[in-house]
C-alpha positions in Angstrom: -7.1 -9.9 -10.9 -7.4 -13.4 -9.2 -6.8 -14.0 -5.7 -5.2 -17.8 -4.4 -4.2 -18.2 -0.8 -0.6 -19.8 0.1 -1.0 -23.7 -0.6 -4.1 -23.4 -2.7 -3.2 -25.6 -5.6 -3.0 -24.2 -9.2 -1.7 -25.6 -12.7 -1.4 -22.1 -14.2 1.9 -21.2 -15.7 3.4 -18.1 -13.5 6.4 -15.8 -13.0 6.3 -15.5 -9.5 7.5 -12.5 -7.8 8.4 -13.1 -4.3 8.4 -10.3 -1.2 6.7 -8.2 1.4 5.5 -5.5 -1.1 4.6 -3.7 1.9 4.6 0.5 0.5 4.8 -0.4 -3.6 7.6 1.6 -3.9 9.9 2.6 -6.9 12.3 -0.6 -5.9 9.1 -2.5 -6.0 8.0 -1.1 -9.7 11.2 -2.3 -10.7 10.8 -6.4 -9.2 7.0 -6.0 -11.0 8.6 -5.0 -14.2 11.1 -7.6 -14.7 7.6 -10.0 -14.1 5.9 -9.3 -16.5 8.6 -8.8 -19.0 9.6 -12.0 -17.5 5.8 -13.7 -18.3 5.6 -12.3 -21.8 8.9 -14.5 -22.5 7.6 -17.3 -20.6 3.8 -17.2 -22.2 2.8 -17.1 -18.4 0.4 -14.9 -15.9 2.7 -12.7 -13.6 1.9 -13.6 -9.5 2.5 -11.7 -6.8 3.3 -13.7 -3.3 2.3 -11.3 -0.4 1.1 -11.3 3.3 -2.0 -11.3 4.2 -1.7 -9.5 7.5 0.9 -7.6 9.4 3.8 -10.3 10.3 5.4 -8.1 13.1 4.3 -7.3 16.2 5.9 -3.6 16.3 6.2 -2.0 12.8 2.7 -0.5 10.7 2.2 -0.8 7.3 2.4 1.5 4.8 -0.2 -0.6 2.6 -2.7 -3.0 4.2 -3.6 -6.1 2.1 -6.6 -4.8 0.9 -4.6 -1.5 -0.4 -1.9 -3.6 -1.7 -4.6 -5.6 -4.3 -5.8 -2.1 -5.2 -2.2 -1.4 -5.8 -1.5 -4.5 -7.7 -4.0 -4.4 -9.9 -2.8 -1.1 -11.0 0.3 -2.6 -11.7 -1.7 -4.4 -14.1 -0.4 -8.4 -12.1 -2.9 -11.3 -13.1 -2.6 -13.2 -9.4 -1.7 -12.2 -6.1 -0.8 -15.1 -3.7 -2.1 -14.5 -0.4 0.1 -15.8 2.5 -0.9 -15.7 6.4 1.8 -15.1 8.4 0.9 -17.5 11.3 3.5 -19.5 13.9 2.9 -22.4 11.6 4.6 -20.3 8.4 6.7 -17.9 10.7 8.8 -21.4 11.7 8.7 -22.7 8.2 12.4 -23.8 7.0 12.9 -22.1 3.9 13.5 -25.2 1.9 10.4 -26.2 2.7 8.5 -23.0 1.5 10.4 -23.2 -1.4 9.4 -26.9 -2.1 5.9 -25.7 -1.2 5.7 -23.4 -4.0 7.1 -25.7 -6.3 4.8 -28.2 -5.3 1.8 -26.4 -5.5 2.6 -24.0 -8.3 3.1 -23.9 -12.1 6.2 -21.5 -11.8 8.4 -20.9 -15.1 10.3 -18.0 -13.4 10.9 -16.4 -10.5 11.7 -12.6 -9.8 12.9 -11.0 -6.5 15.1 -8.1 -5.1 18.6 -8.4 -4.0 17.3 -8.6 -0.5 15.4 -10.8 -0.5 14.7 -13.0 2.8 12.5 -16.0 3.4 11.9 -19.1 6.2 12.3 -19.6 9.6 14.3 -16.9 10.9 15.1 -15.3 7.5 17.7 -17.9 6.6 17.1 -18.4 2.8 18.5 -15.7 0.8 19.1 -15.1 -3.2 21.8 -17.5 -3.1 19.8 -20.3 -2.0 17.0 -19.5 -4.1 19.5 -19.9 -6.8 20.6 -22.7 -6.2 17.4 -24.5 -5.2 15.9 -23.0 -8.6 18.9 -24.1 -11.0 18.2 -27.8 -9.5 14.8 -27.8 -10.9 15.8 -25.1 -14.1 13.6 -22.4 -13.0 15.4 -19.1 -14.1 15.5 -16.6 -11.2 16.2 -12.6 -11.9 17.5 -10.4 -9.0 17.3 -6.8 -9.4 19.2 -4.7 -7.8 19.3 -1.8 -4.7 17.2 1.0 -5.7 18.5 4.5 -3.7 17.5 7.8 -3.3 20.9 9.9 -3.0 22.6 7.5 -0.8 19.7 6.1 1.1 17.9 2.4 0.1 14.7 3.3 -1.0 12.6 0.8 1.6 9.2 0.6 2.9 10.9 2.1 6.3 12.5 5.3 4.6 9.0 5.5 2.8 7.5 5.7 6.8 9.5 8.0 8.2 9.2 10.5 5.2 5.1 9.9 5.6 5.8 10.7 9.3 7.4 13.8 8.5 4.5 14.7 6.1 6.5 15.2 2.8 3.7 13.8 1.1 5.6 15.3 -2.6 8.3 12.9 -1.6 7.0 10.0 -0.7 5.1 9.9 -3.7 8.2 11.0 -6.1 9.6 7.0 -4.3 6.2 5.5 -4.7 4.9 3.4 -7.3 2.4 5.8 -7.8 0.6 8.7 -5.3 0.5 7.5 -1.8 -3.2 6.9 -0.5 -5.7 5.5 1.8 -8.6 3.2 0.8 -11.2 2.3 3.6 -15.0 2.4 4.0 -16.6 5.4 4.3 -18.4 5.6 8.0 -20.6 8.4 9.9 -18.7 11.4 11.5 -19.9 14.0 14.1 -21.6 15.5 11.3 -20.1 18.9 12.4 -19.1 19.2 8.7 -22.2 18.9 6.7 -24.0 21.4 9.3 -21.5 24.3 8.7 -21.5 23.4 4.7 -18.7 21.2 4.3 -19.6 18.0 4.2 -16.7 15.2 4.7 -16.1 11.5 3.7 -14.9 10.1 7.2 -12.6 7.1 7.1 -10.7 4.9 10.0 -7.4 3.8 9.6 -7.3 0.5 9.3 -5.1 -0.5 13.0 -2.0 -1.7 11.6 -1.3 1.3 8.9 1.1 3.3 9.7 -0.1 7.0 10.0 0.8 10.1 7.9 1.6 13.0 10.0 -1.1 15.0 11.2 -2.1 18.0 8.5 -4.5 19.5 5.8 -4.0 17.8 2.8 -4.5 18.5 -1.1 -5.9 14.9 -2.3 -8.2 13.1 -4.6 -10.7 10.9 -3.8 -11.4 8.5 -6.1 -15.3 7.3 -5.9 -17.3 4.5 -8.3 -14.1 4.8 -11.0 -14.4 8.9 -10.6 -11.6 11.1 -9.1 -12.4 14.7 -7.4 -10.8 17.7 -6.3 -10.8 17.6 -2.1 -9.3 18.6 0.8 -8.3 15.9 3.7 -7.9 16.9 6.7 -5.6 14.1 8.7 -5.6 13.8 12.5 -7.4 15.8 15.2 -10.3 18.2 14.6 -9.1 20.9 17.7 -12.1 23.4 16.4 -14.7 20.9 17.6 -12.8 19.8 20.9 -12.0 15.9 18.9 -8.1 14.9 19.2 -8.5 11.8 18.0 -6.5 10.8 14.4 -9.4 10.3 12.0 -9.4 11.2 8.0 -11.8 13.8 6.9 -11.8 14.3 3.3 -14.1 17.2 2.2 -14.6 16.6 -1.6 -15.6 19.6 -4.2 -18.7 19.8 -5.2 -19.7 16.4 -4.4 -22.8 16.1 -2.0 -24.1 12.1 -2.3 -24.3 9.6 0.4 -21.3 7.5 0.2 -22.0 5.7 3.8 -20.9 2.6 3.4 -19.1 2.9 0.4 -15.3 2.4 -0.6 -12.9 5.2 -1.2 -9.4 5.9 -2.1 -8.1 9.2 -0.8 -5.2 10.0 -3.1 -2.3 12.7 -1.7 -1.0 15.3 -3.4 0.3 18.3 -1.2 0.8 19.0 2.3 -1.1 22.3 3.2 -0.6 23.2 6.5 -0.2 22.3 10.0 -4.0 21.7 11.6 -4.7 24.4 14.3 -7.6 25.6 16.8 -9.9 28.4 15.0 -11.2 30.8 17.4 -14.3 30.5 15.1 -16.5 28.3 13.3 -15.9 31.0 10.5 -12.9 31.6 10.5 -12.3 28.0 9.7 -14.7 28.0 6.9 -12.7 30.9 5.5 -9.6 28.8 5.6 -11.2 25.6 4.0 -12.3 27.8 1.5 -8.8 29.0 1.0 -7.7 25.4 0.8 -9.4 24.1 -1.6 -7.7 26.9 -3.8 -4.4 24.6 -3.9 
């Protein structure tokens, strides 16, 4: 998958789809379809326009960029277009974004969902996409609400069912499973001296955080997936209350300092809770990793 950043110039014929693509959920599948259905008809690559960083001060992520290209590429898109949301773009009238893209882009198509926002102050909608595109005979395919029951399925329903920890139905809205992709770094090391070694990971600042628990997950290593066990939030056994993400992974002992992984979620387990003993909470790990 190639990567161009927002007013890179580039003469390859695309079906652009245009959003936030924030949580790749099911509503998002559907905009990703209709591209590349879109690009077979149109001989073209299928692009992906999304932000670079967080553009609001107060909401989280569900996906950070870096996830979102994982994501994407799953999705099996040929270009993502990288956009920094700066003061420079965030006051950008949205005829001129559009004119932008036309200017710098090769687009035969376009493909969005029905709400769809863009420019300074969200003032461009469908309509006036539309319109611009029929000016220049640039076809433009809206797809419609996707719900769940009577709710919009959105990136923040897909947060507050995260916070909640129904893991089984954030991922039934999802594109696919719901996970967490970061560097592996050095723990307390607490793990590894009482047998269960862990892959530690940070949340990257701006992701939004899935309620604290023990998990049932995956983690997916050098192209290889494993059975594991994550364990989300504090660790009250060894006094730490800080949110960290602790994945102990089945009979897997190499050193993955430094390395990427992608901690998949399956199941929530349980709540996490003080053991009165270091054995007693190797007795419940071990019952964990039964799931």
């Amino acid at each position: 998958m190639r990567e161009i950043t927002y007013s890179q110039k580039n003469n390859i014929p695309i079906v652009l789809a245009l959003g936030f693509f924030d949580c790749l959920h099911i509503g998002h599948k559907a905009v990703l379809d209709a591209c590349r259905q879109s690009a077979i008809r149109h001989n073209a690559k299928t692009a992906v326009a999304t932000f670079l960083n967080n553009p609001s001060d107060k909401d989280k992520l569900v996906y950070t960029y870096a996830e979102r290209k994982i994501k994407l590429e799953e999705q099996k898109i040929d270009i993502i277009l990288g956009i920094n949301f700066d003061n420079d773009f965030s006051k950008l009238n949205h005829d001129d974004f559009l004119d932008s893209l036309f200017d710098n882009y090769n687009i035969k198509a376009i493909i969005c969902g029905f709400d769809y926002r863009y420019g300074e102050n969200r003032l461009g909608d469908c309509n006036a996409l539309r319109a611009k595109c029929q000016f220049r005979n640039i076809p433009v395919t809206v797809i419609g609400e996707v719900t769940t029951g009577l709710k919009k399925i959105s990136s923040t329903l897909i947060k507050s069912i995260l916070s909640e920890g129904e893991i089984e139905t954030a991922n039934a809205l999802l594109s696919s499973n719901y996970t967490v992709s970061q560097i592996v770094v050095r723990g307390r090391g607490q793990g590894r001296q009482i047998g269960v070694p862990t892959a530690n990971i940070i949340l990257h600042g701006d992701k939004h955080n899935i309620k604290e628990g023990v998990y049932g997950t995956y983690a997916h290593i050098n192209g290889k997936k494993f059975k594991a066990v994550t364990n989300a939030g504090a660790a009250p056994t060894f006094g730490e209350s800080n949110h960290a993400i602790e994945t102990h992974i089945m009979g897997f002992d190499m050193d993955i300092y430094g390395k990427p992984i992608t901690v998949e979620f399956i199941k929530r387990l349980r709540d996490i809770k003080k053991f009165d003993s270091v054995a007693e909470l190797i007795e419940q790990i071990e019952i964990d990793c039964r799931w």
